[in-house]
C-alpha positions as CSV (number, residue, x, y, z in Angstrom):
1,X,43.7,103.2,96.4
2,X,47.6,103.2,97.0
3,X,49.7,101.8,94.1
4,X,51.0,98.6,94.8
5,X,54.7,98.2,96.4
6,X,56.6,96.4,93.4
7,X,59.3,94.1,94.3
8,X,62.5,92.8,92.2
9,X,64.0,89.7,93.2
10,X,67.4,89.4,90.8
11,X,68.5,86.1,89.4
12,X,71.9,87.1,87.1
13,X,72.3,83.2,86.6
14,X,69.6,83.6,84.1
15,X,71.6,85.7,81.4
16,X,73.6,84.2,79.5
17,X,77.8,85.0,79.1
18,X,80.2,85.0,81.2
19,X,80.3,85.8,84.8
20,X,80.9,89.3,84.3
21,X,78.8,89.9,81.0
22,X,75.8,88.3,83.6
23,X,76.6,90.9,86.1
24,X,76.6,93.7,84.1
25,X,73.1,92.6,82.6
26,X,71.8,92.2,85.8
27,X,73.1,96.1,87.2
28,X,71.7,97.5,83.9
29,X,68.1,95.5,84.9
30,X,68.4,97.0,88.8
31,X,69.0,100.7,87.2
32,X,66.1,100.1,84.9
33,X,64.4,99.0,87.7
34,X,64.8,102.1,89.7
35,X,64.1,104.1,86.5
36,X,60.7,102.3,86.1
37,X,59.7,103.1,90.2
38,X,60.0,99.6,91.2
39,X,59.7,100.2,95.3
40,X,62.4,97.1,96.7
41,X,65.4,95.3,94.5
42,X,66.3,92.0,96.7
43,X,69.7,90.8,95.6
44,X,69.3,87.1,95.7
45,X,72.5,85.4,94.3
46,X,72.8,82.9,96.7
47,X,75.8,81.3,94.8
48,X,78.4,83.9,95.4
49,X,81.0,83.9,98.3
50,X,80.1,86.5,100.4
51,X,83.4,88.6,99.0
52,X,82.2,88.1,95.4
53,X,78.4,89.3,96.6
54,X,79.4,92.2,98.6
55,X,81.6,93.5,95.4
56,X,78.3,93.0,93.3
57,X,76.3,94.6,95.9
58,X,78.4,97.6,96.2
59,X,78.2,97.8,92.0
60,X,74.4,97.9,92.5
61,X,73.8,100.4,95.2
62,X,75.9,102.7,93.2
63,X,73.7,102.0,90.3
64,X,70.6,102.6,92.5
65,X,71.8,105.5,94.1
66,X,72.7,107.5,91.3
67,X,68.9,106.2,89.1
68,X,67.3,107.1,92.1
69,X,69.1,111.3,92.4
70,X,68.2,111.1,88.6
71,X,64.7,110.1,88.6
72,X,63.5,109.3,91.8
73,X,60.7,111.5,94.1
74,X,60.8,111.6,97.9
75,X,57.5,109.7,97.5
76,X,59.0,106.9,95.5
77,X,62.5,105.7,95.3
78,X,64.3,102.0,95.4
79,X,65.5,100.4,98.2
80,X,68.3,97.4,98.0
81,X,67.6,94.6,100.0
82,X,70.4,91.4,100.7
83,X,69.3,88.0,100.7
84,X,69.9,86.5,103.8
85,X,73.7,88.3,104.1
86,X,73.0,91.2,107.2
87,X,76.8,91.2,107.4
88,X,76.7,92.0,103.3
89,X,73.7,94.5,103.8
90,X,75.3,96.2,106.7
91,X,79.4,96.3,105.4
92,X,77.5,98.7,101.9
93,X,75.1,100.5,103.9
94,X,72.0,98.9,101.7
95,X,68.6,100.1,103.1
96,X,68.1,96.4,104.4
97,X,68.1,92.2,104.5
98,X,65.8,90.1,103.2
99,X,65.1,86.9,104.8
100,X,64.3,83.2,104.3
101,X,61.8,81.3,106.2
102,X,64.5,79.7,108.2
103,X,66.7,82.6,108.7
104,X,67.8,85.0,111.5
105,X,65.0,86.0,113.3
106,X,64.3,89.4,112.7
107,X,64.3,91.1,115.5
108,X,67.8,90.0,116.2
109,X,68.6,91.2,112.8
110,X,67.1,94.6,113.7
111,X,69.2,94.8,117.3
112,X,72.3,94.6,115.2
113,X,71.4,96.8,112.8
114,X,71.0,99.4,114.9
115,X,73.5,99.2,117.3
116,X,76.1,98.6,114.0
117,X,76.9,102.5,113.7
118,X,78.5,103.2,116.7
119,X,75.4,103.0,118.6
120,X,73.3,105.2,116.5
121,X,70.0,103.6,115.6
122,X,70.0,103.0,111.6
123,X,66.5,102.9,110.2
124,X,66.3,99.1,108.0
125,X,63.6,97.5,105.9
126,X,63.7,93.6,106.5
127,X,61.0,91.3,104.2
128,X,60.7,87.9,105.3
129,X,59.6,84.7,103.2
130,X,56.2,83.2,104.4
131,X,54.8,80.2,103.0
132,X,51.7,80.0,105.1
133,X,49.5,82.0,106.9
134,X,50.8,82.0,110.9
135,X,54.0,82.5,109.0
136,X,52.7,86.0,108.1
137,X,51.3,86.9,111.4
138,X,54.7,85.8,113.2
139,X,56.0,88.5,111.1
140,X,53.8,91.3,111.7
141,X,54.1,90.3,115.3
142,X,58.3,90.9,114.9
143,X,57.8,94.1,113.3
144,X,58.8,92.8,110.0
145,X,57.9,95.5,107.2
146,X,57.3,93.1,104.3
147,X,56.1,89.2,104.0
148,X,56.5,87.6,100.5
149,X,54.3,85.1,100.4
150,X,54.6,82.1,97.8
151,X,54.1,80.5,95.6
152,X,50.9,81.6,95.6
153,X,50.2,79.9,92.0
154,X,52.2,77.2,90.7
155,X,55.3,77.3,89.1
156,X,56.8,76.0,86.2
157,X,59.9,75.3,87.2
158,X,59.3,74.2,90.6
159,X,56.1,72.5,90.0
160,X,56.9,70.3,93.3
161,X,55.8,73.3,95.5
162,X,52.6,73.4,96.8
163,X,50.9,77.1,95.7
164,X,48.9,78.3,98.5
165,X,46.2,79.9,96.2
166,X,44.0,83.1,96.5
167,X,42.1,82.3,99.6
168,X,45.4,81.9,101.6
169,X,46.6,84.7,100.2
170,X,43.7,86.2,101.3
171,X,43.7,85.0,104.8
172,X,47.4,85.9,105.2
173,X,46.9,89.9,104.2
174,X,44.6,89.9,106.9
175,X,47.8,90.5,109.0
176,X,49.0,93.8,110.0
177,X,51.8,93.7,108.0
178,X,51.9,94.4,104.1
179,X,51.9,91.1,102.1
180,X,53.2,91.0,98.8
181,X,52.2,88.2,96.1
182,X,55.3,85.4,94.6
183,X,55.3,82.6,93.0
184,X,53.8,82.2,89.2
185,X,52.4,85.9,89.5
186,X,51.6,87.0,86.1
187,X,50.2,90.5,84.4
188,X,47.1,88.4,84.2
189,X,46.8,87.2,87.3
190,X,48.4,90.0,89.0
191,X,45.1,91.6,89.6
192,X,43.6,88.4,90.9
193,X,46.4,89.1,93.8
194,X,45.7,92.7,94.7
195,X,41.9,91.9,94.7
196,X,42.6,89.1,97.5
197,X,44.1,92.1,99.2
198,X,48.2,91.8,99.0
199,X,50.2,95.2,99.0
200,X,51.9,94.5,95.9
201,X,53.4,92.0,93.8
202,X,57.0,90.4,93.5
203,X,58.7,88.3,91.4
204,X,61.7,87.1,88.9
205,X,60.7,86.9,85.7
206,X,58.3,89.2,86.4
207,X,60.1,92.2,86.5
208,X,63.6,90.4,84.7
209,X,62.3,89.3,81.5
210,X,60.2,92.1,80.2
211,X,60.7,95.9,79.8
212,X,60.6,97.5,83.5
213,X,58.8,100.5,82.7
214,X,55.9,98.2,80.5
215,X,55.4,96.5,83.6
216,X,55.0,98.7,86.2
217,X,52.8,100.9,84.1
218,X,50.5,97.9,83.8
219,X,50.6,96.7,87.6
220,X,50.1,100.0,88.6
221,X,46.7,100.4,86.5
C-alpha cells in the first residue's frame, strides 16, 4: 500500500508577533515540512496583496528548494502550491495553484500555464476544493491532480459547516482522481480517512501545530 500523499495548508496568522516574526515562523514550518517528506505545501494567506504574497512566496520556494537538494529523494520531494493566485504561482515558478470551489476553472488554468513560457508546455499540479461528491468527479473529469475534500468531520472553529462524513468521503474517492481528507482530520481519525479510501490527508493544524517529522511518521504507519 502506497504512503499517503501529505498535504500542508499554511495559516501564518496563527503565530503570534509581528508581521514579519509570523512570516519567518511560518518559512521555518514549510522547511520543516519539506524536511519531514510532507508531499504538497499550499500557501494559503489569502489576506496579503498580491505584492506582499508573491514576496512571501518567493521566501518559501527558496526555503523549499534548498530542504528539498538537502534531504529530498527523486521519489519524494515537496511541491509549493498558491492559493487561488496562478499569476503569483506562475511570476515564482512554484510547481502549481491550488484552487477554491468557485475559482478558475482548471483547465483554463492549465492552458495558461502552459503556454506562459514562451510556448513551451510547463508541467503544473493544480488541487481543487470539493465539498461534495459530483464536485470530485468534475475534477477528475478536468484533469485536476488533487481534490481536497472537507470538512469531512466537524470543526471547531467553523462548527457552522456541514462535515460530509466517512461515507461521502467514501463515495467521492471512488473518482479517478486522488482525494485527500480536510476538515477536523485528526492522528486519531486519520486512519478512519485512509480506510474510506482517500489518498492522503491534509490539514492546518494538522501539520502547523505539532512537530512535522512526529506526524508524518505516524500518518505514514
Amino acid at each position: 500500500m502506497p504512503a499517503p500523499i501529505l498535504y500542508y495548508i499554511t495559516d501564518r496568522r496563527a503565530f503570534s508577533g509581528d508581521e514579519r516574526s509570523r512570516q519567518q515562523r511560518l518559512l521555518g514550518k514549510i522547511e520543516e515540512a519539506s524536511r519531514a517528506g510532507v508531499d504538497y505545501i499550499q500557501l494559503r494567506e489569502k489576506d496579503l496583496s498580491a505584492r506582499d504574497l508573491e514576496a512571501l512566496a518567493r521566501e518559501a520556494l527558496s526555503v523549499l528548494r534548498k530542504a528539498n537538494l538537502q534531504n529530498a529523494t527523486p521519489e519524494r520531494s515537496s511541491a509549493l502550491l498558491i492559493n487561488s493566485r496562478t499569476d503569483v504561482a506562475l511570476a515564482i515558478g512554484a510547481d502549481g495553484v491550488h484552487l477554491p470551489a468557485s475559482d478558475l476553472d482548471a483547465e483554463e488554468v492549465r492552458r495558461v500555464w502552459n503556454l506562459s513560457d514562451a510556448g513551451v508546455p510547463r508541467r503544473t499540479k493544480i488541487s481543487v476544493s470539493c465539498h461534495g461528491v459530483e464536485e470530485v468527479k468534475q475534477a477528475a473529469a478536468k484533469g485536476v491532480d488533487l481534490a481536497i475534500f472537507a470538512p469531512v468531520f466537524e470543526k471547531k472553529d467553523a462548527a457552522e459547516a456541514r462535515p460530509a462524513g466517512l461515507d461521502a468521503l467514501r463515495r467521492a474517492c471512488k473518482a479517478k482522481i486522488p482525494v485527500l481528507a480536510l476538515g477536523g482530520v485528526t492522528l486519531e481519525n486519520a486512519s478512519a480517512c485512509l480506510g474510506a479510501g482517500a489518498a492522503g490527508i491534509a490539514g492546518i493544524r494538522l501539520f502547523q501545530e505539532h512537530d512535522m517529522a512526529q506526524i508524518v511518521a505516524r500518518l505514514a504507519h
